[in-house]
C-alpha positions as semicolon CSV with decimal commas, in nm:
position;residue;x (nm);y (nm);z (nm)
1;X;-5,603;1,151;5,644
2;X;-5,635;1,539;5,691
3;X;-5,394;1,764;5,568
4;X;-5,271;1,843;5,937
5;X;-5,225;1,455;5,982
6;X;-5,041;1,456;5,657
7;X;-4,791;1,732;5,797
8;X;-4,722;1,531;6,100
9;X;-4,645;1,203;5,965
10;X;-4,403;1,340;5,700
11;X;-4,191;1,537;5,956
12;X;-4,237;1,249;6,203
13;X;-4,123;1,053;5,885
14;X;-3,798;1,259;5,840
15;X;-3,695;1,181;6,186
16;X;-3,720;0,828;6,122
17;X;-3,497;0,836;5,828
18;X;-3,240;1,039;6,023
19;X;-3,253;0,764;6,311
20;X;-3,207;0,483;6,028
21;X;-2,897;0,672;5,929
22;X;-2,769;0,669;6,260
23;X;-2,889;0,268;6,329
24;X;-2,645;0,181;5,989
25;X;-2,411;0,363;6,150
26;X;-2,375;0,131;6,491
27;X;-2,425;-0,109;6,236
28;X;-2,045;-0,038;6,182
29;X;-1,943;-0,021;6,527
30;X;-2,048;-0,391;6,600
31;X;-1,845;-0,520;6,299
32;X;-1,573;-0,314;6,401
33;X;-1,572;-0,541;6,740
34;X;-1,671;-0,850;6,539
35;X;-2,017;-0,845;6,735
36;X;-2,219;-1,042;6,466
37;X;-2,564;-1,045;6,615
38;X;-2,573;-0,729;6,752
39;X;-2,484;-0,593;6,374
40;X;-2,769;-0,779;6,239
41;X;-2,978;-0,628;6,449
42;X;-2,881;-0,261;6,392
43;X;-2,935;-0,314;6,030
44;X;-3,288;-0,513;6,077
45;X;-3,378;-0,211;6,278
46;X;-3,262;0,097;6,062
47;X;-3,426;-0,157;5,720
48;X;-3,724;-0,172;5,905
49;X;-3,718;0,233;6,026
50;X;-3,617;0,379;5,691
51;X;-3,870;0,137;5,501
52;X;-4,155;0,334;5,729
53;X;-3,937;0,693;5,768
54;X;-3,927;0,687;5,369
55;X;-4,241;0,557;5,276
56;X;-4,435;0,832;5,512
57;X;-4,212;1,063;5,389
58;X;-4,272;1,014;5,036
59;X;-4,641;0,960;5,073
60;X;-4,713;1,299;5,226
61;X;-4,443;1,450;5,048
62;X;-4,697;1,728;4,906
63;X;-4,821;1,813;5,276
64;X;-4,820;2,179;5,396
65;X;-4,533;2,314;5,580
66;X;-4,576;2,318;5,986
67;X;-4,746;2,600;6,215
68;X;-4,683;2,643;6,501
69;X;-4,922;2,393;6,674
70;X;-4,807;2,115;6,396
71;X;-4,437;2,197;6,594
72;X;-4,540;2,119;6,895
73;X;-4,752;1,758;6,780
74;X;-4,420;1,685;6,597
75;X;-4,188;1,710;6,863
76;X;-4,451;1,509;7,055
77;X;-4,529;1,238;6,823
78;X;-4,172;1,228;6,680
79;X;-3,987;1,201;7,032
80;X;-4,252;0,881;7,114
81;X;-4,217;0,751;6,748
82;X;-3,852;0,743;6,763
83;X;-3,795;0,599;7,118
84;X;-4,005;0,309;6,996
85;X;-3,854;0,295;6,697
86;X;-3,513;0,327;6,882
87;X;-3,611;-0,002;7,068
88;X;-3,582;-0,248;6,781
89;X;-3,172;-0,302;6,794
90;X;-3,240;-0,380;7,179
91;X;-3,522;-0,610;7,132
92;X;-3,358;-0,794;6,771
93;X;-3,008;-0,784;6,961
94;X;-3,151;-1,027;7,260
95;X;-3,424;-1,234;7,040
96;X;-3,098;-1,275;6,792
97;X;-2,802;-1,342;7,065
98;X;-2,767;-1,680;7,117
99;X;-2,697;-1,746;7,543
100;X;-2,352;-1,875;7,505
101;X;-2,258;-1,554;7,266
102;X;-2,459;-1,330;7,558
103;X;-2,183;-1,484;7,764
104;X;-1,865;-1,372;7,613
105;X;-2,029;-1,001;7,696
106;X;-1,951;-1,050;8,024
107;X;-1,633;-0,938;8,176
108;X;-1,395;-1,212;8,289
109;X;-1,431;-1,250;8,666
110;X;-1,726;-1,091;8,676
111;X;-1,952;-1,264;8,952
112;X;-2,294;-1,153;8,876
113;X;-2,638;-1,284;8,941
114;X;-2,809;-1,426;8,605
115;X;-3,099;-1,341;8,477
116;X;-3,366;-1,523;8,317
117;X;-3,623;-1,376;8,037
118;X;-3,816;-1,489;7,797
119;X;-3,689;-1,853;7,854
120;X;-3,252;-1,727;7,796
121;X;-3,038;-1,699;8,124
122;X;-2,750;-1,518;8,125
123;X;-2,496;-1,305;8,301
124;X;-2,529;-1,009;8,032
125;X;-2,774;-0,732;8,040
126;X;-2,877;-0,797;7,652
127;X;-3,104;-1,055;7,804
128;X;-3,316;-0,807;7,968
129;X;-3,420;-0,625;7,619
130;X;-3,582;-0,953;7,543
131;X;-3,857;-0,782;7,732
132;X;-4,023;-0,497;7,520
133;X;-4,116;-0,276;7,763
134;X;-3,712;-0,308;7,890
135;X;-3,619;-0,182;7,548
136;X;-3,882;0,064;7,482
137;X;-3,781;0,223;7,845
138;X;-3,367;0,199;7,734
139;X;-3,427;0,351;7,394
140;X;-3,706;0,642;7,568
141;X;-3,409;0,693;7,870
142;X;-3,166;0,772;7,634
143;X;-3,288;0,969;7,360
144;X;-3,480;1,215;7,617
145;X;-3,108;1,206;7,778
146;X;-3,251;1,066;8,157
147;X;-3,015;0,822;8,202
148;X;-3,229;0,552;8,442
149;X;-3,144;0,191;8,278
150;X;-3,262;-0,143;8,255
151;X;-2,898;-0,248;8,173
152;X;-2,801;-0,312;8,527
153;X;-2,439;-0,432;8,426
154;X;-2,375;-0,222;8,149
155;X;-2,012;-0,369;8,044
156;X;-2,195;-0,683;7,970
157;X;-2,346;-0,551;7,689
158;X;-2,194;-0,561;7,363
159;X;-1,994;-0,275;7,227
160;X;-2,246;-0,160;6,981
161;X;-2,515;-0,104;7,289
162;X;-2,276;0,072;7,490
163;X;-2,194;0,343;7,170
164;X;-2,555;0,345;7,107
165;X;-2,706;0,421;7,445
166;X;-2,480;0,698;7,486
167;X;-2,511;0,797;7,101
168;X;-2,890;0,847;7,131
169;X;-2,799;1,024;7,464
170;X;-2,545;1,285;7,241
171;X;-2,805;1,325;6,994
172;X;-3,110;1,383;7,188
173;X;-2,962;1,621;7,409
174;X;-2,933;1,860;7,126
175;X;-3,248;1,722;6,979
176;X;-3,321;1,481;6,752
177;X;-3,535;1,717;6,565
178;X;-3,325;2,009;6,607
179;X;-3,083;1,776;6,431
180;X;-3,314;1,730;6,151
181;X;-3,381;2,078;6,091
182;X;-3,012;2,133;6,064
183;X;-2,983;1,896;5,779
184;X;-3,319;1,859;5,634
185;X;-3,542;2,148;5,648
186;X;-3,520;2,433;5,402
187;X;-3,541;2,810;5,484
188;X;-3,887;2,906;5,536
189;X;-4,029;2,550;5,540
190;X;-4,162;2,588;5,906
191;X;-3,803;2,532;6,085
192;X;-3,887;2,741;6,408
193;X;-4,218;2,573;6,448
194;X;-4,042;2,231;6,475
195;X;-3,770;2,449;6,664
196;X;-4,007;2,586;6,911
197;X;-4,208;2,263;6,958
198;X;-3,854;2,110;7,133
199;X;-3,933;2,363;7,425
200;X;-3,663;2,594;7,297
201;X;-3,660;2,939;7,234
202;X;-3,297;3,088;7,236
203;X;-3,121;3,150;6,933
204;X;-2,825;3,233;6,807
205;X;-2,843;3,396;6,447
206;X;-3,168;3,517;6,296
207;X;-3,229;3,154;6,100
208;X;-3,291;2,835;6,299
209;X;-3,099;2,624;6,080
210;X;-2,803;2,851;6,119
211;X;-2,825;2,843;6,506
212;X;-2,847;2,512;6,485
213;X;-2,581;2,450;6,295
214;X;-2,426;2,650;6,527
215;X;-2,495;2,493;6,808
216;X;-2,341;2,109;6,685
217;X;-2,026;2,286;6,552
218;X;-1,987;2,422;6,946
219;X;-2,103;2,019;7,043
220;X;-1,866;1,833;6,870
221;X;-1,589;2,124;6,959
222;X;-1,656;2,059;7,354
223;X;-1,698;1,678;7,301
224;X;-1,367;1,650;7,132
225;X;-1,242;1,855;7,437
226;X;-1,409;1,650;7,699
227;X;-1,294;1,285;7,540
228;X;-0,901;1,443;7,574
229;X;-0,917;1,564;7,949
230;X;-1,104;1,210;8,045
231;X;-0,861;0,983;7,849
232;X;-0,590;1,184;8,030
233;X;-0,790;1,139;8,371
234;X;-0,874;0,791;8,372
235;X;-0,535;0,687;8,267
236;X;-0,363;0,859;8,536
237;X;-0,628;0,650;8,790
238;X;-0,550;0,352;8,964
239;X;-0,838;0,206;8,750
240;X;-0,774;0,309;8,424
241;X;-0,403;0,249;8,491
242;X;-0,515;-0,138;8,454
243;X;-0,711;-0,125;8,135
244;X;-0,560;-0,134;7,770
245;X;-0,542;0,223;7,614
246;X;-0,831;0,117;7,411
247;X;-1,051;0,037;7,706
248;X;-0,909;0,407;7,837
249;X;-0,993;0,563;7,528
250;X;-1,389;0,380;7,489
251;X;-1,434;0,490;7,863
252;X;-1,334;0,825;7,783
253;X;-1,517;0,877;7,441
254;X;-1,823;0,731;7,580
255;X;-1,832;0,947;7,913
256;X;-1,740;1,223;7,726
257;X;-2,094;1,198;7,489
258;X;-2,308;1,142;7,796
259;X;-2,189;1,389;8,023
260;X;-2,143;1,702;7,780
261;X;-2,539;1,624;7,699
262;X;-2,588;1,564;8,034
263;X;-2,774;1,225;7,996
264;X;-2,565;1,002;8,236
265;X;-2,550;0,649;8,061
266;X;-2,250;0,502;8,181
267;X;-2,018;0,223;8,037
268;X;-1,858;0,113;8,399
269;X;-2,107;-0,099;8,630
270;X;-2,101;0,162;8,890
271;X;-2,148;0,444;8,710
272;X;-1,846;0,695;8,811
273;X;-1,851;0,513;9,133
274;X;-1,650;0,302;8,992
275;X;-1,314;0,505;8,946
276;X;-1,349;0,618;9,336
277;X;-1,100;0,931;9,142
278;X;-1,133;1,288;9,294
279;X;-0,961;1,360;8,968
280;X;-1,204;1,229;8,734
281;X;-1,494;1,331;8,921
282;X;-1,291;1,682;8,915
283;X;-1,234;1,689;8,540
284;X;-1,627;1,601;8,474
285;X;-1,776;1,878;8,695
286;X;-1,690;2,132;8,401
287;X;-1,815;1,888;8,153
288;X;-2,146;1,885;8,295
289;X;-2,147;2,239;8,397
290;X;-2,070;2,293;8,039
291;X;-2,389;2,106;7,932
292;X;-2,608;2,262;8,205
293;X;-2,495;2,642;8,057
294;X;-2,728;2,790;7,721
295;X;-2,560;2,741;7,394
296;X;-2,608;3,174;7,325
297;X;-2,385;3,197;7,612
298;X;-2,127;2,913;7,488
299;X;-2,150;3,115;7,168
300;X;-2,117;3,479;7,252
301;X;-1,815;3,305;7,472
302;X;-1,610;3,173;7,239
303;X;-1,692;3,466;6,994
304;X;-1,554;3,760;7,190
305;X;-1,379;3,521;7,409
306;X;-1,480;3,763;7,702
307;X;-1,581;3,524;8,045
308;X;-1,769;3,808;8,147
309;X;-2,100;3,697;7,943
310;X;-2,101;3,430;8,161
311;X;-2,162;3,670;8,479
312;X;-2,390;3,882;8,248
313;X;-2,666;3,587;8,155
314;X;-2,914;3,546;8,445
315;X;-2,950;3,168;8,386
316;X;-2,549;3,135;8,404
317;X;-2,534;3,345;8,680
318;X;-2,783;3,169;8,892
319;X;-2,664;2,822;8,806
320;X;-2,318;2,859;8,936
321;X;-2,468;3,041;9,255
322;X;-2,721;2,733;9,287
323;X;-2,381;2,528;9,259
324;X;-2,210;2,640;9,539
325;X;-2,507;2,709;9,799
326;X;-2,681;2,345;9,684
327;X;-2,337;2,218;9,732
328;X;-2,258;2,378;10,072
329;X;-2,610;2,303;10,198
330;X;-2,598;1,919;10,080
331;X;-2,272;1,875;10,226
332;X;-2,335;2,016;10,613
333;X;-2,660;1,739;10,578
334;X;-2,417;1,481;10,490
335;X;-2,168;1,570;10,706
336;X;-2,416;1,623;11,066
337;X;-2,521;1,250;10,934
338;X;-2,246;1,103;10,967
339;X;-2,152;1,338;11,252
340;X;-2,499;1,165;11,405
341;X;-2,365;0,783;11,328
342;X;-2,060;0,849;11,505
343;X;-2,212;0,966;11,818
344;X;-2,465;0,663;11,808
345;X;-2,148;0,386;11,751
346;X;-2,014;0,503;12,076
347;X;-2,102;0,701;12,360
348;X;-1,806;0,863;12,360
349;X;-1,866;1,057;12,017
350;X;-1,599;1,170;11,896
351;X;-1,317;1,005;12,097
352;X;-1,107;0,703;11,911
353;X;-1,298;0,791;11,610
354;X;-1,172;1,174;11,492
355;X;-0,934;1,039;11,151
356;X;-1,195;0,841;11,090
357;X;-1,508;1,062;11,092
358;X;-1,266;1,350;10,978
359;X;-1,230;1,133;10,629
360;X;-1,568;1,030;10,583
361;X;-1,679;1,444;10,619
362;X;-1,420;1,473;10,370
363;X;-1,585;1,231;10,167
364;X;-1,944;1,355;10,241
365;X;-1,839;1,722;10,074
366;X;-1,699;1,536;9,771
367;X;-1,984;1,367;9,708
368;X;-2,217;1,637;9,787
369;X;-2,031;1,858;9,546
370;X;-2,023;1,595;9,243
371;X;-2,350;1,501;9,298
372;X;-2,533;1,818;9,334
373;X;-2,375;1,920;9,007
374;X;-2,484;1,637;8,833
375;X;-2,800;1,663;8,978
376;X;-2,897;2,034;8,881
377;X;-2,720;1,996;8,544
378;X;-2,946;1,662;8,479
379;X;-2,615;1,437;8,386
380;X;-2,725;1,165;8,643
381;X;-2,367;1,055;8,690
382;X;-2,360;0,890;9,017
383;X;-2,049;0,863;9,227
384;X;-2,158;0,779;9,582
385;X;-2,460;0,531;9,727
386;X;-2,767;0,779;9,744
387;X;-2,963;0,503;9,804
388;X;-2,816;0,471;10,177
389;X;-2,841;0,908;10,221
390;X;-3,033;1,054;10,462
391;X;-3,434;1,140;10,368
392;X;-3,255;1,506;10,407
393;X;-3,025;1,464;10,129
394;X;-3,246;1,305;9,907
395;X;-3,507;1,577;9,925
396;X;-3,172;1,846;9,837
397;X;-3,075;1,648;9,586
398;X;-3,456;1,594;9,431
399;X;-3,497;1,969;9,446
400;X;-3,195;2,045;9,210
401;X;-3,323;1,774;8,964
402;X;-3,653;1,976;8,969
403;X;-3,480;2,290;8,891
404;X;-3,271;2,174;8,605
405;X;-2,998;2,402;8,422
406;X;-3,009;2,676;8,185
407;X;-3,346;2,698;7,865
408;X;-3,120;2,670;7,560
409;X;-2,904;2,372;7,659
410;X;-2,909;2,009;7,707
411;X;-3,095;1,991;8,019
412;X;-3,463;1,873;8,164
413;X;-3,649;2,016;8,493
414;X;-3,831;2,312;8,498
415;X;-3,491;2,563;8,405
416;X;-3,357;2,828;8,602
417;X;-3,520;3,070;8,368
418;X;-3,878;2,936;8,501
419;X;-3,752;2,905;8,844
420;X;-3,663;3,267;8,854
421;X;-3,976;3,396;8,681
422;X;-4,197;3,233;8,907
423;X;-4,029;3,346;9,251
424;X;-3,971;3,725;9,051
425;X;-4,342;3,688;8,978
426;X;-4,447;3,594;9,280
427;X;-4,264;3,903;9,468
428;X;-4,390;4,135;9,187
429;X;-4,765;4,018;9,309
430;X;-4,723;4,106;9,606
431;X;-4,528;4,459;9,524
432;X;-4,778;4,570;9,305
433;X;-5,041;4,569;9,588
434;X;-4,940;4,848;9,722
435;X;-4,906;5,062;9,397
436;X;-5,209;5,282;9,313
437;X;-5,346;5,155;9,003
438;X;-5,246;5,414;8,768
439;X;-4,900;5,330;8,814
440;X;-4,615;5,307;8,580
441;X;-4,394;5,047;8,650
442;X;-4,126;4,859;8,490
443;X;-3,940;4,546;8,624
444;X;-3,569;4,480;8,542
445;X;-3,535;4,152;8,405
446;X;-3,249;3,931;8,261
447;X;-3,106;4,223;8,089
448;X;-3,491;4,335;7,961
449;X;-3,712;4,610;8,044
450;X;-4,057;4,480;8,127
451;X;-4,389;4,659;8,139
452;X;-4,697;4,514;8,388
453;X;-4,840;4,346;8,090
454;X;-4,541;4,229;8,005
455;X;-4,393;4,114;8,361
456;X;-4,796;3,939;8,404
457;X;-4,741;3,760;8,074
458;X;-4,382;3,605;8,173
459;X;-4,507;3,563;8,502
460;X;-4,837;3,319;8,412
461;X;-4,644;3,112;8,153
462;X;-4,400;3,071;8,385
463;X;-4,619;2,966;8,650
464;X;-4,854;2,746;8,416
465;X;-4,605;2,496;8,289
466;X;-4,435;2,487;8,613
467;X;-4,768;2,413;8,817
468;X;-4,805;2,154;8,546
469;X;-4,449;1,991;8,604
470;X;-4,526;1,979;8,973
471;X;-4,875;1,835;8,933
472;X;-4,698;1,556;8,766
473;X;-4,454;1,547;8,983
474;X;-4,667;1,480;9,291
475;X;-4,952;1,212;9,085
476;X;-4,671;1,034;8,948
477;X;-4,532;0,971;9,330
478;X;-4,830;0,883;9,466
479;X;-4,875;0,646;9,224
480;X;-4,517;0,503;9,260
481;X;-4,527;0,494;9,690
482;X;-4,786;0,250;9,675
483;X;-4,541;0,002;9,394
484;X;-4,184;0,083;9,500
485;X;-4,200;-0,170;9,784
486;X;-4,112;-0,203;10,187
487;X;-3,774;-0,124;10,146
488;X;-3,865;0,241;9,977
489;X;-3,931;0,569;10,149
490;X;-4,161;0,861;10,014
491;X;-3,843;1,067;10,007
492;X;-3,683;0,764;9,772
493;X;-3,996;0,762;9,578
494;X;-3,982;1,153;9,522
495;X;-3,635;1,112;9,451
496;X;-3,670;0,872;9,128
497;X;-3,979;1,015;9,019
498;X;-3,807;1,366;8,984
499;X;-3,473;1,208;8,818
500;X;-3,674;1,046;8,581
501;X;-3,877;1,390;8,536
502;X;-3,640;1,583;8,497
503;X;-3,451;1,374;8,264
504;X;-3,169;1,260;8,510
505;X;-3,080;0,907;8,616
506;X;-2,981;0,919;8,913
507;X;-3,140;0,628;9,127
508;X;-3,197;0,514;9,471
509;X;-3,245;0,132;9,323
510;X;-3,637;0,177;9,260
511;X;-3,562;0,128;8,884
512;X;-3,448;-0,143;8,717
513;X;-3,561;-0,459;8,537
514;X;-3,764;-0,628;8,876
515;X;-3,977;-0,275;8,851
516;X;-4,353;-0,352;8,860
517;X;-4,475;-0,303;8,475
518;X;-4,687;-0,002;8,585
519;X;-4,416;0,166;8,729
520;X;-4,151;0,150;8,478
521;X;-4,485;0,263;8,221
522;X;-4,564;0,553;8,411
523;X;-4,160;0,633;8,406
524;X;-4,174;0,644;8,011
525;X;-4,469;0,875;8,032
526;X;-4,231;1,104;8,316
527;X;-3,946;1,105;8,080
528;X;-4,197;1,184;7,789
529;X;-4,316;1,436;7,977
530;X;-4,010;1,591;8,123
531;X;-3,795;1,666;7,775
532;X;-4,099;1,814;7,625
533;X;-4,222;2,026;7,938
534;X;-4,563;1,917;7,954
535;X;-4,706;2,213;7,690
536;X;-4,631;1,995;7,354
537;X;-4,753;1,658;7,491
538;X;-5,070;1,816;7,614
539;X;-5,129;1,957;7,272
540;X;-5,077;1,641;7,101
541;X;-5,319;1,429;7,311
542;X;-5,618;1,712;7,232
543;X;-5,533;1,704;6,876
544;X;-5,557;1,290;6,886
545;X;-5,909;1,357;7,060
546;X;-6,028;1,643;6,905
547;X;-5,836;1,718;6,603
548;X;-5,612;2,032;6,518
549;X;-5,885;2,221;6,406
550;X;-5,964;2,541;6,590
């Protein structure tokens, strides 16, 4: 093996180990709901990972510390390596589960279609893992934070799945390596190359391991925060107001993980549908705005505890603008929908029908406004039927998953930053046509003063990796269009293929577990794709072909 090979597997090796750690840890949540099988099956999986983590580890102990282009074939290999990895609890769990233990999973009264795989019906969605490529796409949609599921009822799964889909979902939004480096890596020992090779750039104090340290002690501040205001709002809903405090409090801690890292796994079978709460859809639109905003920002917040840095950062600045017009512009296309059904169900139009249409415009803004935010922040809650939306409001709502939030938080898509660069750039093209050439000019930009070296530099990066996304973007469709069935529109095809890009989960109903195999394969390479932006995976397939040499 060559010493760059050697670098790579004992970092990828580390990240193992930490997901062991974690594994033992859920280990603990199913014995603390008496969950037998699914315990076994946590610590099979984390015996089996941190046998491999430490024995990689240890082997390549000596190897040299990571450059820069060792970073980004880290963050590559390691996010692959540890989705797979991440599979094994799902795929023990439903080999292990006996059917008639699958069925005490399921929620009393529960009237749902069974399933049959690999020779086990049952009610519960632990029988879909039984299936490989079901778990390898679960464990890939949560650590990358996307949210899209094979679990189509999640309360039938056990407790310990429910904590560790949206566990891996907490975790990865920060960054499973990021994580690492906070706890493993020594100063100098190649931090920022690891750092870097996540996609991220911003910082808070001069050392990596400090900003990342940093950055978790702001995480579990805002998390703790987020599981108080959602306990208080789903017990005050006619919902929660049915459900034990326990149940309240498991909803709450749950929702809380997934929606601060903006990943979207659920715990309810209708995702935040099922509440039907303006309250608690009220009380999670800062919780994912929260997610969507640059940890600097949260930092320099809470440090001079002046709300004006918020106004200050570009990225902050445009995403609550892209908020309110997304929202406003989503909302008249729902609303002159259902202003167009109402003057098809009777000739009259309006007449008879005013209270009638006058709530369901109500409704349309509501959902337009929760779901546009949890569209451009990534979260991939879903509180309304997209699936039955206008071609119109899919296409909004696919744009805003393109977008993404802020660089420096939790978020996929292409970021604001990008965004901003590449329409900036594009008007600076043009501009600088009619400059003589021996011009001096400087560009304004996100609180920097940029030269025309400069301002060409930002612009073609910029423009590079979002071509790339988009390229993507537009195979992976036109791959899907052709698989998605009948029943599927291009604009539902675009749709999914840009939540599961952009690291999402919302859903039209393409995905699930009666997804042709390509399809739900060429979704694991999308949400591969999407948390890394393109750059690192690129980088790691040459090296596989051609080596890291120069």
């Amino acid at each position: 093996m060559t010493s760059h090979a050697a670098t790579v597997a004992r970092d990828v090796g580390s990240l193992l180990v930490m997901q062991a750690t974690m594994m033992t840890g859920s280990a603990a949540v199913a014995l603390a709901f008496r969950e037998w099988y699914p315990a076994l099956a946590f610590l099979l999986a984390g015996g089996l990972t941190v046998a491999v983590g430490f024995g990689v580890r240890r082997r390549f102990a000596d190897a040299s510390n990571p450059e820069m282009k060792h970073g980004m074939v880290i963050a590559a290999a390691g996010w692959l390596t540890t989705a797979m990895f991440g599979a094994l609890p799902f795929l023990f769990a439903a080999y292990l589960t006996p059917a008639e233990v699958m069925a005490t999973f399921v929620p009393a009264g529960a009237d749902w279609e069974a399933a049959t795989v690999g020779g086990v019906t049952s009610q519960s969605s632990l029988v879909y893992f039984r299936n490989p490529l079901h778990a390898l796409f679960e464990s890939m949609s949560g650590w990358t934070g996307s949210g899209l599921t094979m679990a189509i009822h999640e309360p039938s799964l056990p407790h310990a799945f429910q904590w560790w889909r949206s566990f891996i979902q907490w975790v990865g939004g920060v960054g499973v390596i990021v994580l690492t480096v906070s706890i493993l890596a020594r100063p100098g020992s190649g931090s920022y190359a690891l750092y870097r090779g996540e996609a991220r750039e911003e910082r808070i104090h001069p050392s990596v391991i400090s900003t990342v340290r940093t950055v978790w002690k702001i995480f579990l501040g805002y998390t703790a925060l987020s599981v108080a205001v959602l306990f208080v709002a789903i017990s005050l809903s006619d919902y929660g107001s049915r459900l034990p405090l326990w149940e309240v409090g498991w909803q709450a801690l749950n929702h809380a993980m997934t929606g601060l890292s903006t990943g979207g796994f659920s715990v309810t079978d209708n995702s935040i549908a099922t509440y039907d709460s303006p309250l608690i859809e009220g009380v999670l639109l800062p919780v994912m705005a929260l997610g969507a905003i640059a940890f600097p920002v949260h930092y320099v917040v809470l440090r001079e505890r002046d709300l004006s840095s918020l106004y200050e950062d570009l990225q902050t600045r445009w995403l609550f603008t892209l908020f309110a017009v997304g929202t406003a512009v989503l909302a008249a296309q729902n609303a002159a929908t259902v202003a167009t059904a109402a003057d098809a169900f009777t000739p009259t139009g309006w007449l008879g029908l005013g209270p009638v249409v006058g709530a369901a415009r109500a409704d349309a803004f509501r959902d337009s406004a929760f779901q546009f935010v949890s569209a451009l922040s990534c979260t991939g809650f879903q509180s309304a039927p997209i699936g039955d939306w206008s071609a119109g409001g899919k296409v909004i709502v696919s744009g805003a998953m393109v977008i993404g939030g802020a660089a420096g938080s939790t978020v996929g898509g292409i970021k604001i930053v990008r965004a901003y660069t590449v329409g900036r750039g594009i008007r600076w093209q043009i501009g600088r046509v009619f400059l003589p050439g021996n011009a001096v000019v400087n560009v304004r930009f996100g609180g920097r003063t940029l030269d025309r070296e400069e301002m060409d530099r930002e612009f073609a990066e910029a423009s590079i990796v979002t071509l790339l996304w988009l390229g993507v973007l537009g195979a992976a469709s036109l791959v899907l269009v052709d698989l998605a069935g009948p029943g599927f529109t291009y604009a539902d095809v675009l749709f999914e293929v840009a939540s599961a890009q952009g690291n999402v989960g919302l859903s039209t109903g393409i995905t699930g577990p009666g997804m042709p195999s390509l399809a739900e394969g060429m979704f694991l390479l999308n949400m591969w794709v999407g948390r890394l932006e393109i750059i690192p995976v690129l980088v790691f397939l040459r090296s596989l072909l051609f080596g890291m040499d120069p």
